[in-house]
C-alpha positions in Angstrom: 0.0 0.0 0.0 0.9 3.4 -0.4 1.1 4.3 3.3 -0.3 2.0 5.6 1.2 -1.0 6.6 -2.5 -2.6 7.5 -3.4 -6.4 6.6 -7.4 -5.2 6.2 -8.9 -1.8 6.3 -12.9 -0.7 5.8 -13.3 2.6 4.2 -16.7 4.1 5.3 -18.1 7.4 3.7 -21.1 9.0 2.6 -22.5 9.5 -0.8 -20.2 11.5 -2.9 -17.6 11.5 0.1 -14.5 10.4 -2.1 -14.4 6.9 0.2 -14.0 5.5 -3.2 -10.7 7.5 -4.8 -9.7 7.4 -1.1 -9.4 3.7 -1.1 -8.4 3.7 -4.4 -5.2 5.5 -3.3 -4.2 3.1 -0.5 -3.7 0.3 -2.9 -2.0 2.9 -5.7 1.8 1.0 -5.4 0.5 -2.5 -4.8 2.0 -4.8 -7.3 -0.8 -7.2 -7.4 -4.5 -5.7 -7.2 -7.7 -7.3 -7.6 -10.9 -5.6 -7.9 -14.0 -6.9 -6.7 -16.7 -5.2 -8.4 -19.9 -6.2 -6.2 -22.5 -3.8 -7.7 -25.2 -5.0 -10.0 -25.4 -3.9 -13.1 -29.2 -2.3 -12.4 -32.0 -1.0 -15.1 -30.7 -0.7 -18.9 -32.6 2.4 -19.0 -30.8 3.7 -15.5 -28.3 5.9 -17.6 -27.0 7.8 -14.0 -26.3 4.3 -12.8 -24.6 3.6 -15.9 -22.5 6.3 -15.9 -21.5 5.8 -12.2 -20.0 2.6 -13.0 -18.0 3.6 -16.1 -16.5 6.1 -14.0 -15.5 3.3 -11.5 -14.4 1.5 -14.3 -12.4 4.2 -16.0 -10.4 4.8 -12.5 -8.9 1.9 -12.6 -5.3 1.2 -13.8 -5.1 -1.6 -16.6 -2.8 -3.7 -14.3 -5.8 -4.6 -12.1 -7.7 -7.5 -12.5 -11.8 -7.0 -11.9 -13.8 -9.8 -10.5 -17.9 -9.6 -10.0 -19.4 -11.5 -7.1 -23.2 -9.9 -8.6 -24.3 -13.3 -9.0 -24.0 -15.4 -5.5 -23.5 -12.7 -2.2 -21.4 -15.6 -0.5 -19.1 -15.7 -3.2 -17.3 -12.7 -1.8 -16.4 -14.7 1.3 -15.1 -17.8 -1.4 -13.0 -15.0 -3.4 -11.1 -13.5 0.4 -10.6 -16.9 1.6 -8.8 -18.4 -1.8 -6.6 -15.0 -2.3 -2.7 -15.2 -1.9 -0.5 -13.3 0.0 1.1 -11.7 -2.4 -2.1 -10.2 -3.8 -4.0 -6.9 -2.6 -7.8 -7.2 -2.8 -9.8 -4.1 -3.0 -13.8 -4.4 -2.7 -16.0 -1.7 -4.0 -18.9 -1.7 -2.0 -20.5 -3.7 0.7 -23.8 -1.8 -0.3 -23.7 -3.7 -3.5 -23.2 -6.9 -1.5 -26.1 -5.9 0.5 -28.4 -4.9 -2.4 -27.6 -8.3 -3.8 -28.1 -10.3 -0.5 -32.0 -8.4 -0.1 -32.4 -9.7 -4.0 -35.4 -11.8 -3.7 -34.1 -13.8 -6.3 -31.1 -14.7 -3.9 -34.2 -15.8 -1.0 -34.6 -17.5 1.1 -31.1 -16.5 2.6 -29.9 -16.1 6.0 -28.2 -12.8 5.9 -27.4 -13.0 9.6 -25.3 -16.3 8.9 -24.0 -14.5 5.5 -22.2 -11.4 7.4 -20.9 -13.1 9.7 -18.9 -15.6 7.3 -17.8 -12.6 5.3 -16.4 -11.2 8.4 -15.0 -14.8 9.2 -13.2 -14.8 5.9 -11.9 -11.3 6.2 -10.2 -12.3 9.4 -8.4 -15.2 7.4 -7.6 -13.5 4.5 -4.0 -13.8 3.5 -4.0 -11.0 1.0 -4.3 -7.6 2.1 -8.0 -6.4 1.7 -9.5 -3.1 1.5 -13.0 -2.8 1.6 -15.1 0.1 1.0 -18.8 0.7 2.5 -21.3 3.6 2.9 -22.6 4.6 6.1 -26.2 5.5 6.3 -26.3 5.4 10.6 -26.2 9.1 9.9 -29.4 9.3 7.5 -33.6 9.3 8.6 -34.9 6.0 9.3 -36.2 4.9 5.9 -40.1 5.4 5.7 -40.2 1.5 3.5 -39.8 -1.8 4.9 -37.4 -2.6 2.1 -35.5 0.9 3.0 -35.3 -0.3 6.5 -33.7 -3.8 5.7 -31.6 -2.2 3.5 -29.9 0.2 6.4 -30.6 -2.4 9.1 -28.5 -5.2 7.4 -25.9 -2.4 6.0 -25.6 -1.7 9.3 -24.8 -4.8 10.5 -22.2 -5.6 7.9 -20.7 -2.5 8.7 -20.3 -3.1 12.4 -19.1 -6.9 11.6 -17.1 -5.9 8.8 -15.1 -3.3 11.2 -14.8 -5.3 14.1 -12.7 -7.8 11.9 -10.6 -5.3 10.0 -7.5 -4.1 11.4 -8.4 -0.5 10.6 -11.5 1.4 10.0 -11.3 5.1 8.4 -14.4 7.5 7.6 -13.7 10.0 4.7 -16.5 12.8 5.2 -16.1 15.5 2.1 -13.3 14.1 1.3 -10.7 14.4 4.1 -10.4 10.8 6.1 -10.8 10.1 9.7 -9.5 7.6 11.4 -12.0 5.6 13.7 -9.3 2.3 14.7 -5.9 2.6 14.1 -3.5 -0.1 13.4 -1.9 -0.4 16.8 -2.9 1.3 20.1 -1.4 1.5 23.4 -2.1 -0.5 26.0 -3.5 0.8 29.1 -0.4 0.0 31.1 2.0 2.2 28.1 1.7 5.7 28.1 2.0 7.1 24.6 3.2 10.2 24.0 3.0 12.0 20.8 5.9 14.1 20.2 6.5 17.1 17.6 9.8 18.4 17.1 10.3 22.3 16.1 10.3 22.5 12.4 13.1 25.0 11.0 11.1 28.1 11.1 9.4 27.4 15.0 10.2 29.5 17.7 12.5 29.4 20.0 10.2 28.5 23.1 8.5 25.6 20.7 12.0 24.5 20.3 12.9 24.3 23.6 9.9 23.0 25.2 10.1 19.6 22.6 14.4 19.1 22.7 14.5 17.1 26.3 12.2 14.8 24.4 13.9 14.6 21.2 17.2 14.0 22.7 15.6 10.8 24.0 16.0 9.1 21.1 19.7 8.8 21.6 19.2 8.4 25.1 17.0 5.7 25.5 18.8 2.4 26.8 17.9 -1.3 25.2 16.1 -3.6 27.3 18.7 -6.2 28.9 17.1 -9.2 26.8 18.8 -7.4 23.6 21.7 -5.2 23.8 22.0 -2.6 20.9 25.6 -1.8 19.8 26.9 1.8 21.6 25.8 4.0 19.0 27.4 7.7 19.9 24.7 10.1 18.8 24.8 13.7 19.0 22.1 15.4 21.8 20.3 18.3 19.9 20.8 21.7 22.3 17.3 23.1 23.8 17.1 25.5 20.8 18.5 23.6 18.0 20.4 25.5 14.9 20.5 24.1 11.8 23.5 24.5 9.7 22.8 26.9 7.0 24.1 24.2 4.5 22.0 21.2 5.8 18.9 22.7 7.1 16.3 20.5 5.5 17.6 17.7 8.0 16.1 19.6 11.1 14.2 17.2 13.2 10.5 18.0 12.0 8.6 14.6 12.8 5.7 13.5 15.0 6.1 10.1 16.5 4.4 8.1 19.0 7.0 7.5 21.9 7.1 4.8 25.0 8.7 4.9 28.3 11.0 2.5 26.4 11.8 4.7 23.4 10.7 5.2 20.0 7.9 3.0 18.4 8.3 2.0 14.5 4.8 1.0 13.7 3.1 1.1 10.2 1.5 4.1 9.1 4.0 6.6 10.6 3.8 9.9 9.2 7.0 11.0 7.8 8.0 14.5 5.8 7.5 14.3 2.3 10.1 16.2 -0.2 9.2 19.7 -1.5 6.0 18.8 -4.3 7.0 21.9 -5.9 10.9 22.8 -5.5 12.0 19.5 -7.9 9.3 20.5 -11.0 10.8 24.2 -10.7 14.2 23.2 -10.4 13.7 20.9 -13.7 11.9 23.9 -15.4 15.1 26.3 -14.6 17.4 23.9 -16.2 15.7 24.6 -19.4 16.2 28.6 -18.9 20.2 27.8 -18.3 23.3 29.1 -20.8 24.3 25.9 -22.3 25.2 25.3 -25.7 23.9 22.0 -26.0 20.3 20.3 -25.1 21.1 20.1 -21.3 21.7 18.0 -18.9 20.0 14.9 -20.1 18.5 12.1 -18.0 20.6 13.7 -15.4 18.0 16.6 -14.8 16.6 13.9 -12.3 19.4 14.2 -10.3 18.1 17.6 -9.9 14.6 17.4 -9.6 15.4 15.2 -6.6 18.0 17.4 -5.0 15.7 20.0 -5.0 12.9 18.5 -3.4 15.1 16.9 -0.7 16.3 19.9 -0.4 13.7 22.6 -0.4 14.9 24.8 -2.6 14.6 24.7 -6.5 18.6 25.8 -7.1 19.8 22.7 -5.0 23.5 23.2 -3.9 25.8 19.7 -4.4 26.1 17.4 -1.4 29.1 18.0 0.7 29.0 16.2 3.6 28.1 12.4 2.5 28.9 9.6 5.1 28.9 6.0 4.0 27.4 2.8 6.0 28.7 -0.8 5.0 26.3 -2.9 6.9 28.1 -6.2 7.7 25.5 -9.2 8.9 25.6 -13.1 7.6 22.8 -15.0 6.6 23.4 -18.6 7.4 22.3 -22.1 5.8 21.4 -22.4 1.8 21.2 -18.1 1.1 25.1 -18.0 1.7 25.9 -21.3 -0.2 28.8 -20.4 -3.1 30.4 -18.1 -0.3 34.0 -18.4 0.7 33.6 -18.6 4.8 35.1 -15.8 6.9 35.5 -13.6 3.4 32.6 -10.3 4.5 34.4 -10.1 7.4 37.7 -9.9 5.7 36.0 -7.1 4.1 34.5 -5.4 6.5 37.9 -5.6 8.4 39.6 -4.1 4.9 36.8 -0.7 5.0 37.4 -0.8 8.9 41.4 0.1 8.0 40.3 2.0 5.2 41.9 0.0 2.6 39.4 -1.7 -0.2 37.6 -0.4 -3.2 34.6 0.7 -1.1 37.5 2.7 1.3 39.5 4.4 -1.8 36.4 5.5 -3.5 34.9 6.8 0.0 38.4 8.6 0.0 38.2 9.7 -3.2 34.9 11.2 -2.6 35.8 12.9 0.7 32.8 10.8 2.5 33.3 9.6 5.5 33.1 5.7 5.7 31.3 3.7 9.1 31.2 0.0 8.9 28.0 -1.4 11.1 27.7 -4.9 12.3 24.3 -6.3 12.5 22.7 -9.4 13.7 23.6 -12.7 11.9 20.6 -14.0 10.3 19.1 -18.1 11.0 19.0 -20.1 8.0 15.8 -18.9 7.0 14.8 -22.1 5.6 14.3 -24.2 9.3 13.6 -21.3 11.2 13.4 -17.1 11.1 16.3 -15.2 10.7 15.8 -13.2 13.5 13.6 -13.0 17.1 10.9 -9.8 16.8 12.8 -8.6 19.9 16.0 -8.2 17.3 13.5 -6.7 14.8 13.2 -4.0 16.8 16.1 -3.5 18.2 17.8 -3.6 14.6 15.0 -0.8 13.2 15.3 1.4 16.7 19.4 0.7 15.5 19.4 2.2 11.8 17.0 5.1 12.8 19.4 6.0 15.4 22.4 5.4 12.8 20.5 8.4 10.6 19.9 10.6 13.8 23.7 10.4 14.5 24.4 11.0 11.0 21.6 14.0 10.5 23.0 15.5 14.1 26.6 15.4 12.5 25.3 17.9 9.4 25.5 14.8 6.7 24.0 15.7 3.8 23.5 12.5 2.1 23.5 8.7 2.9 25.0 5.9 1.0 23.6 2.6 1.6 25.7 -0.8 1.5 26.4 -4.2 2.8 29.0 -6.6 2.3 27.4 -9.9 4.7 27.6 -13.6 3.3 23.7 -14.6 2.2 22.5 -11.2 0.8 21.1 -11.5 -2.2 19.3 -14.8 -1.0 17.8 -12.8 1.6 17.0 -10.0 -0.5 15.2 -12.3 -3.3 13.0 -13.6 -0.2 11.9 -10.2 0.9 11.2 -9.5 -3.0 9.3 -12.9 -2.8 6.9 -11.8 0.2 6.1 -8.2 -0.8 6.1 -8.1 -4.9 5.3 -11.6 -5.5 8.3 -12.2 -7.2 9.4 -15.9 -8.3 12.8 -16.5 -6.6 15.0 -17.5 -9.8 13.7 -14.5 -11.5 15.4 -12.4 -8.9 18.6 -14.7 -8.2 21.4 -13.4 -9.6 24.3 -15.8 -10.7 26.7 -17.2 -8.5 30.5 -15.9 -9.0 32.9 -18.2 -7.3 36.1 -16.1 -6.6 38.1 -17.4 -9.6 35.2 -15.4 -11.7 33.3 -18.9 -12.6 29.6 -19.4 -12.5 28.5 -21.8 -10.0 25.0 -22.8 -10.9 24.8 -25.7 -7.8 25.4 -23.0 -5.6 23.0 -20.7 -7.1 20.3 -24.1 -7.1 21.2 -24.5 -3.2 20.1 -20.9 -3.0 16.7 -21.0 -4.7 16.2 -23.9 -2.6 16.8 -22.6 0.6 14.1 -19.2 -0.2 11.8 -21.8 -1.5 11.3 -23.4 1.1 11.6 -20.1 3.3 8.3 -19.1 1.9 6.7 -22.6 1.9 7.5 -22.4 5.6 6.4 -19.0 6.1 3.2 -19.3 3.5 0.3 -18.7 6.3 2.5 -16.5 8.3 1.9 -12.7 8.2 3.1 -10.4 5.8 3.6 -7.2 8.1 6.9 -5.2 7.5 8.6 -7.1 11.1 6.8 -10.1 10.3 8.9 -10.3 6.8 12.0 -8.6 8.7 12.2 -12.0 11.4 11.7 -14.4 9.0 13.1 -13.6 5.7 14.9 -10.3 6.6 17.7 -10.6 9.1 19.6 -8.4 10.4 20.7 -6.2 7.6 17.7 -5.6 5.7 16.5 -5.1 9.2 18.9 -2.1 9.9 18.7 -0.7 7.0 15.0 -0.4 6.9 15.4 1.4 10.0 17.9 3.9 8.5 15.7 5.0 5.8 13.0 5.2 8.4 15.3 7.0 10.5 16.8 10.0 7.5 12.7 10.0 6.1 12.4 11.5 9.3 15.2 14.2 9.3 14.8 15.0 5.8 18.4 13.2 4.7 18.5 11.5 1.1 19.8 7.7 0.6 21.4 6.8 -2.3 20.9 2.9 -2.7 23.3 0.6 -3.6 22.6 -3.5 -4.4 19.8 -5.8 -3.0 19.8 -4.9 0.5 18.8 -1.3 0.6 16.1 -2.1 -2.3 14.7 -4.8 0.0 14.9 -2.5 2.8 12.7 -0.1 0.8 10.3 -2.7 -0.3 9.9 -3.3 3.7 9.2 0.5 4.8 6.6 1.1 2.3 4.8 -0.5 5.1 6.2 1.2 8.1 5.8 4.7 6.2 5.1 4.7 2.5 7.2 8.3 2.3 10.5 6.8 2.8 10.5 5.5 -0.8 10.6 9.2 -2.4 13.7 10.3 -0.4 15.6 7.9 -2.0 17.7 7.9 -5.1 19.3 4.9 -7.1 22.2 5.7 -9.2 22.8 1.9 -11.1 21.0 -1.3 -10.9 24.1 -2.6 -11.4 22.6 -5.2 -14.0 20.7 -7.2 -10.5 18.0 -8.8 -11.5 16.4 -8.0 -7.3 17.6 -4.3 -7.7 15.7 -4.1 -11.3 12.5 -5.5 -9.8 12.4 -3.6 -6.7 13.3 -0.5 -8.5 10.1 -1.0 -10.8 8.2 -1.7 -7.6 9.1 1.3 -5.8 9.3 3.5 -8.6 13.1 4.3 -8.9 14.5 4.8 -12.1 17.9 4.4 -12.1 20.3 6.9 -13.5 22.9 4.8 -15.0 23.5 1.8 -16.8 27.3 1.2 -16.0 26.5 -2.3 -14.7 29.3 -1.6 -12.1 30.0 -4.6 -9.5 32.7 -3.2 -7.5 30.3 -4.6 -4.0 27.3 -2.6 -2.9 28.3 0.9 -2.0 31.0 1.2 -4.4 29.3 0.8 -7.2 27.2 4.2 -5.5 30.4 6.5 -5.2 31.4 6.1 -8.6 28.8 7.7 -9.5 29.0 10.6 -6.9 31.0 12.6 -8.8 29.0 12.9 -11.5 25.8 13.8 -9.8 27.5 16.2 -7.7 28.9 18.0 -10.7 25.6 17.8 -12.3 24.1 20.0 -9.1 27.4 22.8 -9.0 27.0 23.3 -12.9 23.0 23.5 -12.1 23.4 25.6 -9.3 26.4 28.1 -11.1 25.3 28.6 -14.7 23.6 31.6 -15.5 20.3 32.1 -17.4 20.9 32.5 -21.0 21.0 36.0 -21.9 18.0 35.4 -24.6 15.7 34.6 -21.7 17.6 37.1 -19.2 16.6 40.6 -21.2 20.3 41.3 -22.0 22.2 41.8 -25.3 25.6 39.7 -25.8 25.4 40.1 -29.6 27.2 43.2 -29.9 31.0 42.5 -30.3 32.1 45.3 -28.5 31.0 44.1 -25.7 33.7 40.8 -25.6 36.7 43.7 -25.7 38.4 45.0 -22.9 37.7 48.7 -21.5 40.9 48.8 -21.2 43.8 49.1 -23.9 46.8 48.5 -21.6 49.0 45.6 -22.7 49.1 43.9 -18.9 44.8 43.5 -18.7 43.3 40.2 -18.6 40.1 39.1 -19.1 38.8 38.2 -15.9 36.8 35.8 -17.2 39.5 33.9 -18.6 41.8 34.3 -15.0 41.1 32.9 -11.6 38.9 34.5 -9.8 40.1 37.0 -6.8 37.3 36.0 -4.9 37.5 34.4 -1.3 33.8 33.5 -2.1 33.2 31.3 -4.7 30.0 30.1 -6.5 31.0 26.3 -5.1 33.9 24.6 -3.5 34.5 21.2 -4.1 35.2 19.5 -1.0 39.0 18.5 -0.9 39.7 14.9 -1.3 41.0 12.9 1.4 43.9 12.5 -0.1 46.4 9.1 -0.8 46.0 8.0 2.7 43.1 5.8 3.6 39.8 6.9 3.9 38.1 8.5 6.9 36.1 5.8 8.5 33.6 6.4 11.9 33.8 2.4 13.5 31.1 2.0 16.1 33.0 1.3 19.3 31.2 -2.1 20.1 32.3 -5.6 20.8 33.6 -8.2 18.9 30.7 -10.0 19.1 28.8 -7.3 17.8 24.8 -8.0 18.5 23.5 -9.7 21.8 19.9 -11.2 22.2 18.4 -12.9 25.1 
């Protein structure tokens, strides 16, 4: 879904209310949708009806699938009980199934006994289902006996219907209302909703919410599972965002617990600027070049820009890297040479490596994060839900350090044994994909395909999902069985930079799996991110498509994930200095440049130069590229943990 993480939700609304497009939106980036059409068709002479339906009809994408359950009411129940996991069910209206279930041509029928195995089979449903109703509690008792069947039995559906869904919203004129969240607190948790001062609050506002803030680096693990020391920065009382990084300011609204943070689906997360990254593409049009522009590269911009705030986006120049290191153990790491991602882990740890000269290169900062090993996820899950969330709680804190530091962009990576296994399991359980589609070929090291290993891998996700096939397919549900601790971090570092307003650029199978998971914690994480190469992955491809991140390259680099990210840095943060420093072309600008006395000199003395053609005397420059690090190794930030990394009770 687009932002909910919800298994089964019951839109209610009034005629003309928008409960319809509302629901319609919920499902918008599901890659499997199925709509069941439950309205009859009515009189041929009924041209209003008529044209009520097309309308339905032409909303709909022509990737959905339409089913009609006009004929038989209990058929509805037949269709929710035989759906697959991977599919997304959307059911437009339960007044239809009403109308149809009054039909006297469906009598004698008991409708009693019929609502309540709909709202049996909604409870067992293994797709996600989102259901759509009017509500006519709020109307005058019907003056008919038919009227008054119609609204008693509605009624009753709708109460049934509710009590079995997860989540029940009301859209009145449009604008929803939530009646039963996803997740409430228990009476024995106190909840606490707190807002952080956006950029432009007040000092007092600021003040009053920092103490709170702050306790998001504060907050000690539980001794069952001990998170890694993690040294993050504790905002002042009236924070002061760097002039150069102030879209990171901490600006969300979270539910909190005595125990910390909570990451629950349907958090709401900032969104980019809507309107900074169209302007920003416009101005490149306006710009003094002598060719067509920039290319496909004006994306780069477009998202700078809307990360940013601002439609002249300045280049990134603070960019910190994090290599998350985490096995996965049984068949996902078979054709792996034992002991080798820790070898290089160790090798970015001392700054030596590609990943390391490339982070020098770049003048990024490089910090290598160890994270839980992962079970072999085909006898058991990969992780306990108490190191689910200790591993989310983990990566947000990761991009709070980071944000707090003044980083302006994130580059994801991972170098554990077992990756892409895991990766094509997650793809398996949210997109429906087929594991061998998503596989990529096995390399041994002597740069020979080995296609038993890659067999031994299929295998193992196979029978992952067989073992997993009735279990829930909730974002931590997915993250302890198929995840592990990787795609488990990472998911809480785009969670975590969502929130302050940092950009990730992805890099391999890990931080695309990772997205495909926090579309269901908070479907706005998705549009702060930015993928530079697939990298030729058949996972990265896929989840790309999914999530609706085209990449920007086709260099088919595969240099380890991360790496193959900072070789394109460069280029993209040229692309945003020559965006940011050209000027408008003079055409558009209301100035003349085609008199030729304009190029001479005023001045006739031998010794002048053009400035144009000198360096400039100014101690202020339009941009300064940040200075490389030099021949030496790259700056790396190690987490100062133990050996052994991760403990869980």
């Amino acid at each position: 879904m687009s932002v909910d993480g919800w298994n089964t939700v019951l839109v209610l609304g009034g005629i003309r209310s928008g409960k319809s497009e509302f629901a319609e939106s919920l499902v918008t980036d599901a890659p499997v949708v199925r709509y069941v059409a439950t309205a009859p068709e009515g009189d041929p002479e009924d041209t209003e009806w008529a044209t009520r339906l097309a309308a339905h009809r032409a909303r709909r994408p022509g990737s959905w699938t339409t089913e009609e359950t006009t004929e038989d009411p209990r058929r509805l129940a037949d269709v929710l009980e035989s759906a697959e996991p991977n599919e997304t069910l959307l059911v437009d209206d339960l007044g239809g199934w009403v109308t149809v279930l009054l039909d006297p041509d469906h009598q004698p029928a008991d409708d009693v006994a019929t609502i309540a195995e709909l709202a049996e089979a909604i409870r067992g449903c293994a797709a996600r289902v989102v259901l759509v109703s009017p509500e006519v509690g709020l109307s005058l008792v019907p003056t008919t006996p038919l009227g008054r069947a119609f609204t008693d039995a509605l009624g009753a559906a709708n109460r049934a219907v509710a009590d079995a869904c997860d989540a029940v919203v009301l859209v009145v004129a449009g604008q929803p209302v939530w009646l039963k969240p996803v997740a409430t607190a228990t009476e024995s948790t106190a909840t606490t909703t707190v807002t952080a001062p956006a950029a432009t609050a007040t000092a007092p506002a600021a003040a009053a919410t920092a103490p709170v803030v702050a306790s998001l680096a504060d907050t000690e693990p539980t001794p069952e599972v001990q998170l890694p020391d993690v040294l993050t920065h504790t905002p002042p009382a009236a924070p002061t965002p760097e002039p150069g990084n102030a879209w990171a300011a901490p600006t969300m609204a979270l539910p909190m617990v005595s125990t910390g943070l909570v990451i629950q689906p349907g958090m709401e997360l900032p969104m980019p600027d809507e309107y900074a990254g169209p302007q920003a593409v416009d101005r490149l049009a306006t710009l003094d070049v002598p060719g067509a522009g920039l290319g496909v590269l004006d994306r780069v911009v477009g998202f700078a820009a809307a990360t940013q705030g601002t439609s002249i986006p300045a280049a990134w120049g603070s960019v910190r890297v994090l290599l998350l290191h985490g096995d996965h153990a049984g068949g996902a790491s078979a054709g792996t040479v034992a002991g080798e991602s820790a070898r290089r882990a160790a090798q970015a740890r001392a700054g030596r490596g590609a990943l390391a000269r490339l982070a020098a290169e770049s003048g990024a900062s490089l910090q290598v994060v160890d994270t839980p090993a992962a079970a072999p996820i085909e006898d058991q899950p990969a992780l306990t839900p108490e190191q689910v969330e200790s591993a989310l709680r983990y990566g947000w804190r990761l991009a709070e350090q980071a944000a707090d530091a003044g980083v302006q962009l994130l580059v994801l990576g991972a170098c554990g044994a077992g990756t892409e296994a895991a990766a094509a399991a997650v793809l398996a359980a949210t997109a429906g994909a087929e594991p061998p589609a998503v596989l990529g070929r096995v390399i041994t090291e002597s740069g020979e395909i080995d296609d038993a290993a890659w067999m031994i891998r299929c295998a193992a996700v196979r029978d992952a999902l067989h073992r997993t096939r009735r279990s829930s397919r909730g974002a931590k549900d997915i993250l302890a069985e198929l995840g592990g601790g990787d795609v488990a971090v990472a998911t809480g570092v785009l969670l975590g930079a969502t929130a302050r307003r940092v950009p990730v650029l992805l890099d391999g199978p890990v931080g695309l799996a990772a997205g495909m998971v926090s579309r269901d914690l908070a479907g706005q994480a998705r549009h702060w991110c930015l993928l530079a190469d697939h990298g030729g992955h058949p996972a990265v491809r896929l989840a790309a498509d999914v999530l609706g991140l085209t990449p920007l390259l086709d260099l088919r680099l595969d240099l380890g994930e991360g790496a193959n990210a900072l070789v394109a840095l460069p280029l993209l943060r040229s692309v945003l200095a020559l965006s940011a420093a050209l000027p408008v072309h003079p055409s558009l600008a209301g100035t003349d440049d085609t008199d030729p006395a304009a190029d001479e000199p005023e001045s006739t003395d031998p010794s002048y130069a053009d400035p144009d053609l000198t360096e400039p005397d100014s101690t202020e420059p339009d941009f300064v590229e940040p200075e490389p690090a030099g021949p030496g190794p790259a700056s790396t930030e190690v987490d100062e943990q133990p050996a052994s990394g991760w403990r869980a009770g």
